[in-house]
N, C-alpha and C positions, 0 to 999 in steps of 0.2 A: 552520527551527531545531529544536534539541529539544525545545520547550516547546512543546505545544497552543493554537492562537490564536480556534480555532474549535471550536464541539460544539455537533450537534444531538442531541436525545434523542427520537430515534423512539416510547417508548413514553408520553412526555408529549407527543410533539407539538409539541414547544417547540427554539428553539436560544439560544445566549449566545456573546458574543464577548468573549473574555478579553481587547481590544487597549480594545476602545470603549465595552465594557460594556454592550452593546445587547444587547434580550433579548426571546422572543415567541414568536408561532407564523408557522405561513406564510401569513397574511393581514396580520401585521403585517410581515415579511419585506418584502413585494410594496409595501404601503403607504411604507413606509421609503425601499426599494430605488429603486423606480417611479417612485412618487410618485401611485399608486392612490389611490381613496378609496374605504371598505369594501364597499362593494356591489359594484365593480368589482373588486377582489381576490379575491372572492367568487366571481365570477363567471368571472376568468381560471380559478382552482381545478379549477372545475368544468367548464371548456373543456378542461382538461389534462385529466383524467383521464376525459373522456368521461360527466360527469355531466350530465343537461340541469335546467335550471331552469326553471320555465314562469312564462308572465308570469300576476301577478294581476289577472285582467278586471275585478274588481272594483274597483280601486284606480284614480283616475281620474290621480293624480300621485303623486309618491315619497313614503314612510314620512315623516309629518308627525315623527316622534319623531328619526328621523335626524339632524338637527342636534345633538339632545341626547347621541345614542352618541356623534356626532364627538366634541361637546368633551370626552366624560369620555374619551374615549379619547384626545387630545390634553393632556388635565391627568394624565391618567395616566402616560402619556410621559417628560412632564416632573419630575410627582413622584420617579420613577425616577431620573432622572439628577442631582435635587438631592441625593439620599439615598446616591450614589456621590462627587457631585464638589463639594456645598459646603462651605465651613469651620467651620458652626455646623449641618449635619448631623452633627459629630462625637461629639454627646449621645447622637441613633440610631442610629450606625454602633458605639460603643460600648456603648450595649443591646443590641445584636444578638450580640456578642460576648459579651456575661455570658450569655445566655439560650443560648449554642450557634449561632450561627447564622452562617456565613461570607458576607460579601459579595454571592460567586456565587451562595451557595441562594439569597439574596435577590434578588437581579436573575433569577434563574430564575422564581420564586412572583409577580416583579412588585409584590413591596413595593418603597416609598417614602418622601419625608420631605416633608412639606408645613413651609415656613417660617414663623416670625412674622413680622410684618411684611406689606406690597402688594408683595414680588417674586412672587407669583406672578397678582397682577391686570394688574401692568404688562406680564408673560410672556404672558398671555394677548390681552392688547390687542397685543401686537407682533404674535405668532402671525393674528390677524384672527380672536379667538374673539367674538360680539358679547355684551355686558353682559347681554343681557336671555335667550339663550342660557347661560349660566354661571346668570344666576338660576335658570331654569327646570330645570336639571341637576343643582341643588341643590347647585352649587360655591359657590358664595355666598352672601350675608344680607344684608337690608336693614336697618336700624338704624330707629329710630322716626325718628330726622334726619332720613333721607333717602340718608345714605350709606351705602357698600355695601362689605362686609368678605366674605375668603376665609371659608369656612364653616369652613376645616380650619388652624390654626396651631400650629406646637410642637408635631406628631404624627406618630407610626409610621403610616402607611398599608398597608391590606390592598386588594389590589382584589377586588370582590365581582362576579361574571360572573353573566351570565344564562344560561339553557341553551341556548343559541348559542355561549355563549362570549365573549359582550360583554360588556366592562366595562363596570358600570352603574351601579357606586357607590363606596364607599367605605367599611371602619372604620377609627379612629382611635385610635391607642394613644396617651394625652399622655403627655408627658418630662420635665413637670414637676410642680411645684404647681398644684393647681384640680382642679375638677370639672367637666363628668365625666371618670372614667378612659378610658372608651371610647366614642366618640361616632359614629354613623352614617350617612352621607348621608341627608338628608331622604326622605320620601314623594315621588315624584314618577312620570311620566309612564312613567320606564323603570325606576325603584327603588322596588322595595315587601318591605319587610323581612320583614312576616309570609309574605312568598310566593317568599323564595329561601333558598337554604343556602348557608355559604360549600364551595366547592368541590365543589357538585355535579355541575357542568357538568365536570370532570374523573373523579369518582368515580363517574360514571354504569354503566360499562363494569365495574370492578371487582365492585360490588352486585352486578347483575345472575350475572355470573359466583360470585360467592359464596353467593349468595340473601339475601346478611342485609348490614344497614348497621350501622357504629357510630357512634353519637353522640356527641360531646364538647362540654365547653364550650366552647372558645376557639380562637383563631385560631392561637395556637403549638400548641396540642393538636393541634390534624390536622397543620400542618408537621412535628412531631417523628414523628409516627407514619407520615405518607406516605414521609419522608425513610428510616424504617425499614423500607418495604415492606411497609407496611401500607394497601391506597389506598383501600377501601373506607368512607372517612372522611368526614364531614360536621359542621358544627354550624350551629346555627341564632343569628343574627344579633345576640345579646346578648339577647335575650327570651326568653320561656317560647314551647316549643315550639307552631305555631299547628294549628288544622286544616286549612289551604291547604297547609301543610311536611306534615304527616303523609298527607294523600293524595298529595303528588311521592313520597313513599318508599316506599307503596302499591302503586303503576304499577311502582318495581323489586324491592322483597324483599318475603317473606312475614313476615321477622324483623327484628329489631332489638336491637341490643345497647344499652344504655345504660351510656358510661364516663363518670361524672361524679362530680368531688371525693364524696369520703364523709365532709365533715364537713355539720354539719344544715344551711347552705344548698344544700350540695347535694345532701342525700337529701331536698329539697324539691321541688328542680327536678326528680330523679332521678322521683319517684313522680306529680309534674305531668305530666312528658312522658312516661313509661308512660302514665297513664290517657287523656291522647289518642290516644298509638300503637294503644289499645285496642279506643277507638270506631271505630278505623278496622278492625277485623278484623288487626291487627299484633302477630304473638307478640312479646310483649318479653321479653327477659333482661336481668339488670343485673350489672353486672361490680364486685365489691370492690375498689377501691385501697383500700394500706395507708394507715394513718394519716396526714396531713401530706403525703400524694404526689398530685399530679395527674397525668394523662397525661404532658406535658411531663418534668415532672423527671424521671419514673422511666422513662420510655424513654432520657432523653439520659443517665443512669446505668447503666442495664443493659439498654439496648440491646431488640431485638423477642422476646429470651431471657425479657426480663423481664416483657414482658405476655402471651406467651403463655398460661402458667398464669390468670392471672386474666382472660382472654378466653376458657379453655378450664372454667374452674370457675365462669362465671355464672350465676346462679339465675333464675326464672320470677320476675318483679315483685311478686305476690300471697307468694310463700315469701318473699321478701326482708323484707317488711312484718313476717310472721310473724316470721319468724327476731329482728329487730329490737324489735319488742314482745315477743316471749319472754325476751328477754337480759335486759328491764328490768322484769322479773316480770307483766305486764298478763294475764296470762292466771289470775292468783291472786285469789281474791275476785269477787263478783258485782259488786261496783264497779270494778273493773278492765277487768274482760272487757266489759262495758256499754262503758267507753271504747275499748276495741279493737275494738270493733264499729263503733263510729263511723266510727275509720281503716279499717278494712279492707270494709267496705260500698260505699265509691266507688268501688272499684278492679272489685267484683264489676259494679256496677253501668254502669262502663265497660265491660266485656266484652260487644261486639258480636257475636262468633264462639259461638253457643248451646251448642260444646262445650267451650270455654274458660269460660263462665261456668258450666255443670254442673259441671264441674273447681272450681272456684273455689268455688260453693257446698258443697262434699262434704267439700272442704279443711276451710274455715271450722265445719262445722258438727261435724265432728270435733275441731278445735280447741276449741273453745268449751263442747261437751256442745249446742248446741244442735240442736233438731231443724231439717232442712232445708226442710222445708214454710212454717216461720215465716220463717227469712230468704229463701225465695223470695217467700214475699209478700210481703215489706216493700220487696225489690229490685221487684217489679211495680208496687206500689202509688207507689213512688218514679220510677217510668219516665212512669208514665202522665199525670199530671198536669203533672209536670214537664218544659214545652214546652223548656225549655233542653239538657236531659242530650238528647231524640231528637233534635236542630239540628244536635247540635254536631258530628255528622259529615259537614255537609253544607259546601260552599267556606265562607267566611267572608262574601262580597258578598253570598249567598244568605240569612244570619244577622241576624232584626233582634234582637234580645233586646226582650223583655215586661217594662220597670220604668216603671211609673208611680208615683203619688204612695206608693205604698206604705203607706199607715194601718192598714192592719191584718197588714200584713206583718210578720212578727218579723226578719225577716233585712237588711231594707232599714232599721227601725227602729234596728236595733242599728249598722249602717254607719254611719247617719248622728249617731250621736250619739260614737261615735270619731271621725269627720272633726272634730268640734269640741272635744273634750274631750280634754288630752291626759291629764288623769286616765283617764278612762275609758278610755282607749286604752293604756294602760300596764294596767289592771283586766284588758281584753280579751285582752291576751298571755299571760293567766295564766290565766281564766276559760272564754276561749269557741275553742277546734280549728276554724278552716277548714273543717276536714271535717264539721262538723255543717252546715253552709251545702248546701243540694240546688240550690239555683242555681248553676251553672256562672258565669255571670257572673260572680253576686253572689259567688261565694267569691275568685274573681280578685281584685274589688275589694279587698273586704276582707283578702286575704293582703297585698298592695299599700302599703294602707292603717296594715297592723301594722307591713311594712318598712321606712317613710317616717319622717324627722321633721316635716316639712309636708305634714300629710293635708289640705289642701284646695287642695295643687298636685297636677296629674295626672299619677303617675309614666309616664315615656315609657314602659317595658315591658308596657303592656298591649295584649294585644287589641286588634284595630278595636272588637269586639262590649261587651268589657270597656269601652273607652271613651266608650261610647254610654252605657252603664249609668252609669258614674260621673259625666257631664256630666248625666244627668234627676237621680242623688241629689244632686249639690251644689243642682241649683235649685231642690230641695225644702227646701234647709237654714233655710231662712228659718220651716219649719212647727215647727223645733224649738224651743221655748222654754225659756230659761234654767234657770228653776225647776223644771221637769218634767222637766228631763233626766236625772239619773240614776235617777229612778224608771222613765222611760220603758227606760233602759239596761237597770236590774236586770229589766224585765219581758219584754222581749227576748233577756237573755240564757240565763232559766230556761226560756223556753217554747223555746231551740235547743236546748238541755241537757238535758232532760224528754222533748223530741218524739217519738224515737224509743223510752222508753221506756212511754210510752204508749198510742204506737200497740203495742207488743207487747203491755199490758195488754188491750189490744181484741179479742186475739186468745183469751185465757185462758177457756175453757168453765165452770170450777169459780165459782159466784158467791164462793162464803167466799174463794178465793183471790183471786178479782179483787176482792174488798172490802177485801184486808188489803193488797193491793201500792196500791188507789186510796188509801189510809190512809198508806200510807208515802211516796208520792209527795206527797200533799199537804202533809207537815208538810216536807219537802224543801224543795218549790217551791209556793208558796201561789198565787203569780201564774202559772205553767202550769197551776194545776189548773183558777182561774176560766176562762183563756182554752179551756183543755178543756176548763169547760162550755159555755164561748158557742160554740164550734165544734159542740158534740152538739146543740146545740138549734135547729141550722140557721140561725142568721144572718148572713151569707146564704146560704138551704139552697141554693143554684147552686153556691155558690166555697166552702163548706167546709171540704169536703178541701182544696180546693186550696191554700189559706190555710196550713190545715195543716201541710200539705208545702211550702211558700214558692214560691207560684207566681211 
């Protein structure tokens, strides 16, 4: 005929079939076709073209996980062809159409539509998937009953690959009413969110070839841009960017672009996931969208014309900060600047690369009038103590984080009296910057904690490490008492607010001047001054400092 029924695309590796709708690479081809099962498809590949596999001496019987790839790779299958051929996938098949997105892209990328309802438990039970397989693959849920629900209903499905290439999980766009908006295959055996991206296992090739990755949020975000030949695209799985994801991008670029919304949740995320790309030795740049524009819209509007300039005009992470507190005058007044020290101190203090943070400090200290000797020691003095900020470039499995009862801690005290107060927690959004927190964790939590209306349920977006931390402060919560709490709040919150000003007082050689700044600090904050005497006076003269700096 005239009409095309067949197309492989050589440079994804992938084919579709305009008749049946069937869509893959050539191991899913072979699996289809044959009737393979992946290791054997695997394995013919490498027979054809002369590649040899050698067996693992080590392995006394087949990939215990194996079962688990099959089923997501058999519910993936299937999700696919409900998202093409059911009557109540016409909710998804018509968001996909508002959003730009044709049928074919879609059965190309291996999106899907998981249904309401047990058509797909019953699918699965025809197919000979077994129940306790589906549990374990994180297809399913078990209810306190007893009975067992698709984990995925009423959702846009992404398949999320490992760097093989295997499906190994799932996000989930809902279509309707409820929360969450986007929900992700569970932790499991083959699926671990802090430790993939989506689409790397295809963007691998492009990175490398370009030196530099760029970050987005969302799952249309890399569609719309790969769509425009742009493939050097990744984002990380609906959470803040982890240290397992920033060492995969490590092994391919030396840079890193970050395209992420430019309203304040996302110059949060934007300056989160710089200062991890940081720890890891990763130049970042960050790219402006206009107002109101995400990736998505404004490539599906003006096309890869349209983000060129602003992938071509991105600034260094640390200038971006700058640029942004300068707009909004912080750099006016010793009150000001004091606060933009705040923010732009962590970013210095990520900087793993000794010539990036030299850079960084010479910036800053230009900006500010201050001298460089002082913010390098405060950057040192903040390194050293603080066992969290040197960790956090190490995997995540490796990470235990250091929170105990915290009693004399300012930073765990102040956590835990927002987890309970939603006064106080409303005070805290207005009162105490994330960025005064030198706990890596601990500031996790507590950004978390602000974002939440129910601060003593544990937001899914944290950290393995973050989550450790915030399961020791809830079972400390029991130490806070009712009546004590806001005074405990206010005394925590001056000595975060104070701390760094401080320590800079410690540093002032003139006594008259350091008597006139200890004089203005105290009528400020009366409760950091006490707590800076009880620190000067050594007790405990071991943890001091460290106390100081929120060990």
């Amino acid at each position: 005929g005239k009409s095309r029924n067949f197309a492989v695309i050589p440079k994804k590796g992938r084919y579709y079939c305009f008749v049946c709708h069937e869509s893959g690479d050539v191991f899913s081809w072979l699996m289809k076709r044959l009737g393979m099962d992946y290791p054997t498809a695997v394995r013919d590949v490498a027979r054809r073209t002369g590649i040899v596999i050698p067996e693992r001496a080590e392995r006394a019987g087949p990939d215990p996980r194996e079962p688990l790839f099959e089923a997501v790779a058999v519910a993936h299958d299937w999700f696919a062809r409900q998202l093409l051929e059911r009557s109540d996938a016409k909710v998804a098949r018509e968001y996909l159409e508002g959003r730009g997105i044709s049928l074919e892209t879609a059965a190309l990328y291996g999106l899907g539509y998981a249904p309401v309802g047990k058509a797909f438990l019953a699918a699965m039970a025809e197919l000979g998937v077994k129940d306790q397989v589906l549990l374990e693959a994180g297809l399913t849920g078990a209810r306190d009953d007893g009975s067992v629900v698709p984990r995925f209903r009423g959702r846009l499905l992404f398949p999320i690959h490992d760097l093989r290439g295997r499906v190994a999980g799932f996000g989930g766009r809902l279509l309707g009413p409820g929360e969450p908006k986007y929900l992700n295959s569970p932790e499991s055996a083959i699926f671990h969110k802090g430790k993939q991206l989506y689409n790397l296992h295809q963007a691998r090739g492009a990175i490398r070839k370009e030196e530099v990755v760029i970050l987005v949020e969302g799952y249309f975000d890399v569609l719309r841009l790969v769509l425009a030949g742009v493939e050097h695209v990744v984002a990380p799985l609906g959470t803040a960017l982890t240290p397992d994801q920033a060492v995969l991008l490590k092994r391919l670029a030396p840079t890193a672009t970050l395209l992420y919304d430019s309203d304040q949740a996302g110059l949060r995320a934007t300056f989160r996931a710089g200062d991890e790309l940081l720890r890891h030795a990763i130049r970042v740049r960050v790219a402006t969208l206009p107002p109101g524009e995400d990736p998505d819209t404004l490539v599906r509007r003006g096309g890869s014309a349209a983000l060129e300039p602003i992938l071509r005009d991105a600034m260094d992470l640390l200038e971006r900060k700058i640029q942004l507190l300068d707009q909004k005058g912080w750099f006016e007044g010793v009150e000001h600047q004091r606060d933009a020290l705040d923010r732009l101190l962590p970013t210095i203090r990520a900087a793993k690369d000794p010539f990036t943070r030299e850079l960084y400090l010479s910036a800053v200290a230009r900006k500010t009038d201050m001298r460089k000797d002082v913010l390098e020691r405060d950057v040192i003095d903040a390194s050293i103590p603080n066992v969290a900020a040197s960790r956090a470039s190490r995997p995540a499995e490796e990470i235990r984080p250091r929170v105990g009862t915290g009693r004399a801690n300012p930073e765990i005290q102040l956590i835990k009296t927002v987890m309970v107060s939603d006064e106080l927690r409303e005070r805290a959004r207005q009162e105490v910057a994330p960025t005064l927190f030198k706990n890596l964790q601990l500031r996790e939590v507590y950004e978390a904690v602000l974002r939440t209306e129910y601060a003593t349920q544990m937001p899914d977006d944290l950290s393995e490490d973050a989550q450790t931390a915030w399961i020791k402060l809830k079972e400390g919560l029991h130490r806070i008492s009712s009546p004590d709490m806001a005074s405990t709040y206010d005394k925590a919150s001056q000595i975060l607010c104070a701390r760094s000003a401080y320590m800079k007082m410690a540093t002032l050689t003139d006594p008259g001047e350091r008597s006139r700044v200890r004089t203005d600090l105290r009528s400020r904050y009366p409760e950091a001054d006490r707590w800076y005497e009880y620190m000067k006076a050594g007790r405990p003269s071991k943890t001091s400092k460290g106390n100081m700096n929120a060990r």
